[in-house]
Structures are given as C-alpha cells and as structure tokens.
VOGU-3710 file (C-alpha; in Angstrom, 3 decimals, decimal comma):
1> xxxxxxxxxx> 0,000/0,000/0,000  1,190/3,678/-0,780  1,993/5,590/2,683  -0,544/7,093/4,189  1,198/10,496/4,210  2,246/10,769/1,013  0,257/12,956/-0,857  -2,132/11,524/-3,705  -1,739/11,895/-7,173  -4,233/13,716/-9,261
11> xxxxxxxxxx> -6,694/10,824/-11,058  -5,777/11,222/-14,660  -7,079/9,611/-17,888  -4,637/7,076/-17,820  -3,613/3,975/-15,923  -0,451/4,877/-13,769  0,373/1,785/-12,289  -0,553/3,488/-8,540  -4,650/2,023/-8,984  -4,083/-0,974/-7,449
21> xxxxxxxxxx> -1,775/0,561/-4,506  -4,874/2,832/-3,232  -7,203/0,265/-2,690  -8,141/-0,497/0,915  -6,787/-3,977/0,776  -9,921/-5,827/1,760  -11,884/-4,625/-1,366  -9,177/-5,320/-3,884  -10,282/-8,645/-4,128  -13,988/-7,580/-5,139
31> xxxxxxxxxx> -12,374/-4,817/-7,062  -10,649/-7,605/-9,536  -13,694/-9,357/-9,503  -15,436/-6,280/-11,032  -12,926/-6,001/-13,590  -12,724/-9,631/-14,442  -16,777/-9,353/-15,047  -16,297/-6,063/-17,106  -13,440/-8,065/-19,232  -15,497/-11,316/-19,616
41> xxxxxxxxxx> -19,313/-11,192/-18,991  -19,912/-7,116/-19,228  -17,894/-7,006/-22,407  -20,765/-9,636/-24,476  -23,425/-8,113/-23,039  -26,107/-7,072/-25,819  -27,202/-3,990/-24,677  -24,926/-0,857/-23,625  -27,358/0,384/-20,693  -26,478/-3,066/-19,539
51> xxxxxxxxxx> -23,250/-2,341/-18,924  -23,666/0,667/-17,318  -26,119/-0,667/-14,973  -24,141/-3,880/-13,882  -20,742/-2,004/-12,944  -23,112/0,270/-11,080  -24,825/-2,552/-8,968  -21,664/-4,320/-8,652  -20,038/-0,744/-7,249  -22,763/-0,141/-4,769
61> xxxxxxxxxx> -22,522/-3,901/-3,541  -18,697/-3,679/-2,185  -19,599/-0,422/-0,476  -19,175/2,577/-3,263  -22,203/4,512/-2,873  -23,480/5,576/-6,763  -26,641/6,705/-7,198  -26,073/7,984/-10,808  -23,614/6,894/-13,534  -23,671/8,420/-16,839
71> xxxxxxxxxx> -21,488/8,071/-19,994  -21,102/10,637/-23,142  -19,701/8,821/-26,035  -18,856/9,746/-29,643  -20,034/7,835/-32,268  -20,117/7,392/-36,362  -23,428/7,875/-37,415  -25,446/9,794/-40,262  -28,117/11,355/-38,155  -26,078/11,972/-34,468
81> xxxxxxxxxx> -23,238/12,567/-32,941  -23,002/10,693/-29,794  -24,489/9,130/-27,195  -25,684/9,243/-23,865  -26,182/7,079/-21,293  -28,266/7,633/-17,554  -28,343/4,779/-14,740  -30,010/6,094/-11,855  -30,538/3,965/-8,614  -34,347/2,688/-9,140
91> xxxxxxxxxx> -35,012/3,913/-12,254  -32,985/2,254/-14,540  -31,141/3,823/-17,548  -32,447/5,722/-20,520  -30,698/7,152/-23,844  -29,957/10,341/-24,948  -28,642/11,255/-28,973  -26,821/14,115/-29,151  -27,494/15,816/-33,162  -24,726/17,075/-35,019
101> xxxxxxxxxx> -24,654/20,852/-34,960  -24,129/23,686/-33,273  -26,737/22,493/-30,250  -24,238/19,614/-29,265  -21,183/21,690/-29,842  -22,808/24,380/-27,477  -24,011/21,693/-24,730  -20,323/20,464/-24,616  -18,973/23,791/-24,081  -20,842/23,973/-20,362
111> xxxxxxxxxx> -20,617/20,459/-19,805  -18,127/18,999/-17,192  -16,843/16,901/-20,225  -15,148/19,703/-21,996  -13,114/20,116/-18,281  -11,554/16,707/-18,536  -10,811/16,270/-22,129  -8,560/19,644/-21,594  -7,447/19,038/-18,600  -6,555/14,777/-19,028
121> xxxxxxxxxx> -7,494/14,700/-14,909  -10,472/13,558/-13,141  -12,801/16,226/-12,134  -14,314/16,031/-8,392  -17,147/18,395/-7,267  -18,245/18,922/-3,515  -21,848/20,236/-4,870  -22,475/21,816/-1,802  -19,645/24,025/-2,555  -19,676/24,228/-6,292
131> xxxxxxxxxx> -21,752/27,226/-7,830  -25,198/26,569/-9,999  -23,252/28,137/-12,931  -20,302/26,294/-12,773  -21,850/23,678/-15,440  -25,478/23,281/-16,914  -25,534/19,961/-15,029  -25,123/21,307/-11,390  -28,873/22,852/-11,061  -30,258/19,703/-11,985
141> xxxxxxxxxx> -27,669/17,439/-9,513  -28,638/19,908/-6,981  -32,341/19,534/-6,847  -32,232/15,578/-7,386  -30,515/15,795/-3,980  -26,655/14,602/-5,088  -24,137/15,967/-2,613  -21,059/14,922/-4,937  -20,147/14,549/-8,648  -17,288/12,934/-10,347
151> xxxxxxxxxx> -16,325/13,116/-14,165  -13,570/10,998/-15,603  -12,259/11,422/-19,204  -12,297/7,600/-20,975  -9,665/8,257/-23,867  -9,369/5,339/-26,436  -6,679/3,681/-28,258  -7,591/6,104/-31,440  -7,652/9,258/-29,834  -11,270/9,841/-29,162
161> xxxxxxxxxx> -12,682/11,629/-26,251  -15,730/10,505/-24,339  -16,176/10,434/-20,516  -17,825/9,020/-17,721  -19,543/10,771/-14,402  -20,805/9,491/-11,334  -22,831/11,007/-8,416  -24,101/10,128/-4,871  -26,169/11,575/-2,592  -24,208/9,646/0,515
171> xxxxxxxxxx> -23,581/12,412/3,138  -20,183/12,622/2,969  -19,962/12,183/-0,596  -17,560/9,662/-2,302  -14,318/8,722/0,139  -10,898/8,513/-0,713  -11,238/4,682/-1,080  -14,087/5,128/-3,262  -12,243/7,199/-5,805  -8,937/4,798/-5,687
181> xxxxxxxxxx> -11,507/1,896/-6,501  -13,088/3,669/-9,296  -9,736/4,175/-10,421  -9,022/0,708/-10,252  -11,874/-0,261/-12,529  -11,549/2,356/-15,325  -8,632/1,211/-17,232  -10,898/-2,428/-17,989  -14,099/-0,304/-18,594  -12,070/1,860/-20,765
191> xxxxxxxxxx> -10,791/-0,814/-22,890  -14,259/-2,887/-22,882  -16,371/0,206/-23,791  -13,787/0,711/-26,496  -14,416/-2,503/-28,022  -17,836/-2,535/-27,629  -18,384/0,910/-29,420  -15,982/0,297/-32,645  -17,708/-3,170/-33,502  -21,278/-1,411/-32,820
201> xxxxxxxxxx> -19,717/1,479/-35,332  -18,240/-1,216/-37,757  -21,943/-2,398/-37,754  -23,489/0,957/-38,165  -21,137/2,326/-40,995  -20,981/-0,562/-42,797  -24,949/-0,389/-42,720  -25,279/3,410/-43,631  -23,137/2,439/-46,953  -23,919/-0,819/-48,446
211> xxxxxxxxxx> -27,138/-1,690/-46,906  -28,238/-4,287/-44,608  -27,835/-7,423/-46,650  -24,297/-6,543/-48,244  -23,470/-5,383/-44,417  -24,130/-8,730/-42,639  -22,536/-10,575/-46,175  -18,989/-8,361/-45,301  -18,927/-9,230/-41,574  -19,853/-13,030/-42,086
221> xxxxxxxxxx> -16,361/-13,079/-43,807  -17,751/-12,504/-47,712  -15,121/-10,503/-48,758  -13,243/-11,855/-51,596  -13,835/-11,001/-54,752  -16,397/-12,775/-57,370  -18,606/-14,092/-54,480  -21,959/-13,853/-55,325  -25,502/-13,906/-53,165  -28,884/-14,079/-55,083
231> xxxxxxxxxx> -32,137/-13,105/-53,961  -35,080/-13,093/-55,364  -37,119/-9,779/-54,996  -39,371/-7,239/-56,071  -37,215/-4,573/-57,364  -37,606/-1,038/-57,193  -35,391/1,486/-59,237  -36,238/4,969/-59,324  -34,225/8,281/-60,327  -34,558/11,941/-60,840
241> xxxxxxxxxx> -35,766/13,655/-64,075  -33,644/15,851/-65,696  -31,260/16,223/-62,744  -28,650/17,905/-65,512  -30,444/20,505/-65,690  -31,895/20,907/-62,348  -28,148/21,299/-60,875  -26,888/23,153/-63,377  -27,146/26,453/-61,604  -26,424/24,903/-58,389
251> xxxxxxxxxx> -23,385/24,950/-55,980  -22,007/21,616/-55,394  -23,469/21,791/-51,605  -26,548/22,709/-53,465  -26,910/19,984/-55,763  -26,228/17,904/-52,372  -29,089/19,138/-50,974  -31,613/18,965/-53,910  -30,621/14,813/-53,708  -31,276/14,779/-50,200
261> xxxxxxxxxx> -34,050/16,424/-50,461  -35,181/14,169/-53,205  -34,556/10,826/-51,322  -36,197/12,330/-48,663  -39,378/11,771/-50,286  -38,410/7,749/-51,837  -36,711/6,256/-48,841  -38,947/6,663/-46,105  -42,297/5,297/-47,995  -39,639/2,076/-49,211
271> xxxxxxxxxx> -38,590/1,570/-45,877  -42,144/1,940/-44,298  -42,840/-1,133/-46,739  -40,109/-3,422/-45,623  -38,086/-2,621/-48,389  -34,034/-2,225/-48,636  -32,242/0,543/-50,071  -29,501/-1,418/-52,162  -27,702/1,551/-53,902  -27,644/5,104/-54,273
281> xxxxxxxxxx> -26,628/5,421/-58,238  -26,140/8,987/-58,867  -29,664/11,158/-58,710  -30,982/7,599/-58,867  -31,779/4,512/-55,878  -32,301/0,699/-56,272  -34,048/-1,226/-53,793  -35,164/-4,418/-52,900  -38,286/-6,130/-51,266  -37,648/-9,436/-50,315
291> xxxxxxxxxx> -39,754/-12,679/-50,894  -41,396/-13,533/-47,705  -42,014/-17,457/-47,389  -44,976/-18,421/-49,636  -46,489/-15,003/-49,984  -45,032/-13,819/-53,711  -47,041/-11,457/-54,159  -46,372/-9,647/-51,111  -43,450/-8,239/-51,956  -44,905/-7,054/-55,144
301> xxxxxxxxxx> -47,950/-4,879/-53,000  -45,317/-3,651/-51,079  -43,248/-2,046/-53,685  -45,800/-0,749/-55,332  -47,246/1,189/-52,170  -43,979/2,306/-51,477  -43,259/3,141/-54,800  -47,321/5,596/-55,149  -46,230/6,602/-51,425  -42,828/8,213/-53,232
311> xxxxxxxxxx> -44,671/9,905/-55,914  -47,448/11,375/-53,848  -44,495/12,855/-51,063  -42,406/14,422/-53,831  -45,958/15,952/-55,285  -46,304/17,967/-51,929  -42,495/18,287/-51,304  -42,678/20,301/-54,874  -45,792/21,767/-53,551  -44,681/23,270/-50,765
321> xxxxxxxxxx> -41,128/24,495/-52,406  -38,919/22,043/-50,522  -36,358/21,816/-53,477  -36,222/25,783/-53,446  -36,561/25,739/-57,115  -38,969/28,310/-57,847  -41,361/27,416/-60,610  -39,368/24,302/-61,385  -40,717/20,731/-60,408  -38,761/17,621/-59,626
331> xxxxxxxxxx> -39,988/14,708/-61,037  -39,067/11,078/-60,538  -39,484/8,593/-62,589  -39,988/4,994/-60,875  -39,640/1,335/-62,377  -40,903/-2,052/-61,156  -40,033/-5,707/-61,865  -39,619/-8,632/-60,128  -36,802/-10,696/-60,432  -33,172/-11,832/-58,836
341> xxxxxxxxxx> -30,865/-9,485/-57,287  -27,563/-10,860/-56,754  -24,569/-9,040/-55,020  -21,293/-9,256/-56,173  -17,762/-8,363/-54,437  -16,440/-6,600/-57,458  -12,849/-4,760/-58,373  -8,937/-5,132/-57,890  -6,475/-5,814/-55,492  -7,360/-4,793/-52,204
351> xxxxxxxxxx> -9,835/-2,257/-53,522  -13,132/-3,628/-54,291  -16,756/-2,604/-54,344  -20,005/-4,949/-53,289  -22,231/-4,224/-55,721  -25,351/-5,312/-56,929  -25,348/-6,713/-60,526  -27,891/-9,234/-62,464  -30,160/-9,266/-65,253  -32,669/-8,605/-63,307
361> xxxxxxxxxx> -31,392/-5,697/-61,907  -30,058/-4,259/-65,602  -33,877/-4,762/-66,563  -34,670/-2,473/-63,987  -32,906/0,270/-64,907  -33,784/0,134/-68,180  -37,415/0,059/-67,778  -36,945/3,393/-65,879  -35,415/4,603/-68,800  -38,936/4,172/-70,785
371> xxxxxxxxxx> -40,641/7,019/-68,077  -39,562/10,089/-69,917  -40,402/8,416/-72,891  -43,604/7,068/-72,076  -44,095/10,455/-69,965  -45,169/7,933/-67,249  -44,151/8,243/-63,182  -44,491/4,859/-62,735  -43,823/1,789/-64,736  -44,283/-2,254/-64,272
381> xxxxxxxxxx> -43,075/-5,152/-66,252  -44,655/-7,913/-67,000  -42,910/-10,161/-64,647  -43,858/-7,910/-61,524  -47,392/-7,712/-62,944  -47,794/-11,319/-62,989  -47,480/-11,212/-58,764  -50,481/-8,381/-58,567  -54,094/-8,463/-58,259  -56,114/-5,830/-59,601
391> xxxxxxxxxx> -56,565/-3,764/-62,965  -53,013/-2,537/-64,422  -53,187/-0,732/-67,632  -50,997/-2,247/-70,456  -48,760/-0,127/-72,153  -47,853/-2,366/-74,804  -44,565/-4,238/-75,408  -41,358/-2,420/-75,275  -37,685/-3,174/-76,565  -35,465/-2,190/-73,507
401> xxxxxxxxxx> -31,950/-1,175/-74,422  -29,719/-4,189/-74,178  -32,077/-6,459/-74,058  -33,246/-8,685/-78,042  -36,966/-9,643/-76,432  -39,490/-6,784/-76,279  -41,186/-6,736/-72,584  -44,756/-6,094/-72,070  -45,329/-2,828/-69,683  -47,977/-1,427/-67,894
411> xxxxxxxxxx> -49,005/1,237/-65,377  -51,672/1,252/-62,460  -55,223/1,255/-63,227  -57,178/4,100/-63,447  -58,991/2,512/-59,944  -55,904/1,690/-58,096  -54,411/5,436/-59,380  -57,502/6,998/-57,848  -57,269/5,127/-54,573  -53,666/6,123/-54,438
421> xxxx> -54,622/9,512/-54,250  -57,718/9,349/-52,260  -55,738/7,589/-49,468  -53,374/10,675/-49,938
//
C-alpha cells in the first residue's frame, strides 16, 4: 500500500500503475472481480445500458455509494453525434442522442466533459460548494438531492474523447477509497467500452453504406472477390428527371441538398414497406423487397405502395417548395419488376466494391429509362405484374436497351391510381 502520508496523485485519464496501490486492501479482491466481469461477462453483453447498470450494482454492492452513472460517447453515425447514457438507482437507464450541430457543440462547451478532455485529470465536485453556474448539469444534480459529482475522461486507443460521471447523494460524498476503486476499474471499462463501441460502429457504418444485406454478407467473412448472393425480390429502381439541368445552376453543396431532399421523399415510404435501399446510383436509388415465405405477391404490394407513397411525397415536397426551385418541379421517374438481385464483391487488389449486378437488376434500370419516354411516373413489367391483383393498364410491349426480347409494360389502373390519391 502507498503511505498514508504521502500525498495523492491527481486521477488522470490514464492507468499509472498506482490504482491498485490505493485500494483499501480488503476490497481489492472484489475490485478484480469487477474487472474480471467487465473483461469477460460485461464485455458480451447485448445492450450498452447493460453495462452501465451492472458495474453500477456491482459498485454499490462492495460499499461505493453511486446513485447515478452516466457516460457521453462519440459515435459514427449519419443522423447523431453521440451518445448518452443515464443509470439512476431505481429507475434504470435511458438514452440520450446528441445531433450534429451547433446544439451539441454548445451543450459540450458547459458540460463537465469539456473540463476533462482539456485538462486529461479527473474532475471532483463537492456540490455543496460548487456554484449553480459552474456547469449546466449542477442545477439539476442539486435539486435531485446529489451531494457529490465525479467526471472521468475515458480516452481510447484512437484518440477519441468521451467520458464518464458518477454522483451520490451519501452524506459525505464519495471517500478517498471510493475514488482509488473507481480508479481501479476504469482502465478495464475503458478498454471494454472501447471494443464494444468500434464493432457497434463497424456495424453501423458498414450499414449506412452498403445496406443491410451486403453489411451482414462483409462481416460473415464474404469478402473476396467474385462471391456472389442471389435473392429473389421485387425490385424497385427509381431516379430523378432531368437532374442535368436541375443542378446546373447549383453549388455543389446545393446539388447535395436537392438529392437529399429528393430521397427524402423515396426512402422513407420504401422503408415503411419493408423494403431495402440497395444503392444510391447517382440522382438515382435501387431497392429491394424481399420474398417472404410463400407469400409472392407480397413483396410485389409492397413495392408498389412504397413506390405511389414516393410519388405522392415528392408531389407535396414540390408543392410546398422544398427543393427551393422556384417554378421548377422535380420529377421522378420509378420502375418495377420482379426478379433476382444478386450481389457481387467486385474490383482489384485490395480495392473492391459490393455491388449489386444481375439481369434482373439491368432490366430495372432500363425500364426506368422508358418514363420520360412514355411520360409515365411509374412503370411495371410484365414479370412484376404477374405477382399483382387488380386492374393494371398495359402499355404495350417495349424493346429495352440491351435487351433482343421486347417486354410487355404497364401502369396502375385508373382505380388503383384513384385510390392512391384518395388515401393521400
């Protein structure tokens, strides 16, 4: 043990080697079991607020008295950028997302957080001493009745920044012995929390960019090239009309916007109907619905009430202005056929793409081709017909580029075109 009178280092960021020294000697041997649990069972836990809540109990059952853990971590993801996490004593945990922007960047600023990631040292608050204004967090630990707050910077291997706090409303606040175990146990919760949050971002980014098929195909170990997966599908390939023109004028971050604005209107209504963005091609999408057991023509239904959903948003989106285009309207035009999608690790060396290829798929984009010429929104071929019920309207038979056998093509019925826009 380190001599009583020697005076205490500052609690950094970092494991010093001194942890294990501060701990009373009859709670190291809990303390090791609580990092042996955070380095075996804690670390294969499925849920995060699991985590959280387990090292809690396990604290409060060898005598450390937390009533309220909390952790702030950064994250990849298109929509936020981090996470937080709340375990109070008898309540449980709940989530927090923090949005990119200035909001987050702002909450940071007046958050304990910003303290420690400058500073590299733990930060320990007396709250009866500490002012309301010292951080936005103080009112609020105040009033819940806390008596003393500690925040602790968790740096990973890569360099990011997150942190973890913990509060008590115990009289005397948190000991000496308290801290030292705490201390003890960060360096494993450090290293499990790291681990946990790059596979969960692996996951998540790999998801965001090839879709949720081709994601689970790359972490299952399908990564060498000319592997192929099939499936068969209803398939869905839509793009923008006369997007040339439309971004013409446009500043790159413009044109950006316009095709954000633009999926905006086709990915929710595909994803409402089970469907599966595949591939964002340009000012254009692909997607998928998937055979479901014996019901073929579900899959059909779906994509075509995702695909009516789509034209009816972008009819309001250009009715309302949303693509700031003045007396300008963005079309779509949308294809359907049902067929085989098959994916496809593509490319060269170490650089390769997984990509979704096929007949099927070519047939697709070809038939969306025949919109502007037909001056049609929505087209179906044959084969996709062939799975509905009800009254589509033939169009006649078609040669698609690429393709020696002309295809029959239709559109909705006049019926199912007017309940379309009654259920609008």
């Amino acid at each position: 043990m380190r001599d009583a009178d020697a005076p205490k280092p500052t609690p950094t960021a970092l494991a010093d080697g001194s942890e294990a020294e501060d701990v009373p000697f009859g709670a190291l041997q809990r303390c090791v079991g609580i990092r042996d649990w955070l380095l075996g069972e804690g670390a294969r836990l499925p849920r995060a607020d699991d985590l959280l809540a387990g090292l809690a109990e396990r604290l409060n059952a060898i005598g450390v008295p937390i009533d309220r853990a909390s952790t702030a971590i950064d994250t990849l993801h298109s929509e936020y950028s981090g996470v937080g996490r709340v375990w109070t004593r008898g309540a449980g945990s709940t989530v927090r997302l923090f949005p990119h922007g200035e909001v987050s960047a702002k909450a940071y600023q007046v958050s304990p957080f910003s303290t420690v990631h400058e500073t590299g040292e733990w930060l320990s608050l007396d709250l009866a001493e500490t002012a309301e204004d010292a951080y936005a967090i103080i009112p609020e630990l105040k009033a819940d009745g806390y008596t003393h707050y500690l925040v602790a910077p968790l740096i990973f291997t890569n360099g990011n920044k997150n942190g973890i706090t913990f509060a008590t409303r115990a009289k005397d606040g948190f000991r000496d012995e308290d801290i030292a175990i705490l201390r003890f146990v960060m360096p494993a919760l450090a290293a499990v929390m790291e681990m946990r949050i790059l596979n969960k971002q692996l996951d998540t980014v790999l998801r965001i960019y090839v879709g949720d098929e081709p994601h689970r195909a790359i972490l299952s170990g399908d990564i060498r090239r000319g592997q192929v997966r099939r499936i068969r599908s209803a398939i869905l390939f839509a793009d923008m009309r006369d997007y040339t023109r439309l971004s013409a004028n446009r500043t790159p971050e413009g044109a950006v916007d316009l095709l954000n604005a633009f999926f905006d209107c086709l990915v929710p209504p595909i994803e409402r109907e089970g469907g599966e963005v595949l591939k964002y091609l340009g000012d254009g999408l692909l997607a998928i619905f998937r055979e479901s057991g014996d019901d073929l023509g579900g899959a059909a239904k779906s994509a075509l009430t995702a695909a009516e959903a789509a034209l009816a948003a972008l009819a309001e989106a250009n009715a309302v202005g949303r693509f700031g285009q003045g007396e300008r309207v963005v079309d779509a035009g949308i294809a359907l056929h049902h067929g085989e999608a098959a994916y496809g690790n593509v490319g060269s060396g170490t650089r390769l793409d997984f990509t979704v290829i096929g007949r099927d798929v070519n047939l697709a984009s070809r038939l969306a081709r025949l919109n502007r010429t037909l001056q049609e929104p929505l087209l179906m071929s044959k084969p996709f017909v062939d799975f509905l019920w009800g009254d589509p309207e033939p169009l006649g038979s078609h040669v698609l580029d690429g393709f020696d056998e002309p295809m029959a093509v239709y559109r909705p019925g006049r019926r199912r075109a007017a309940e379309a826009a009654a259920a609008e």
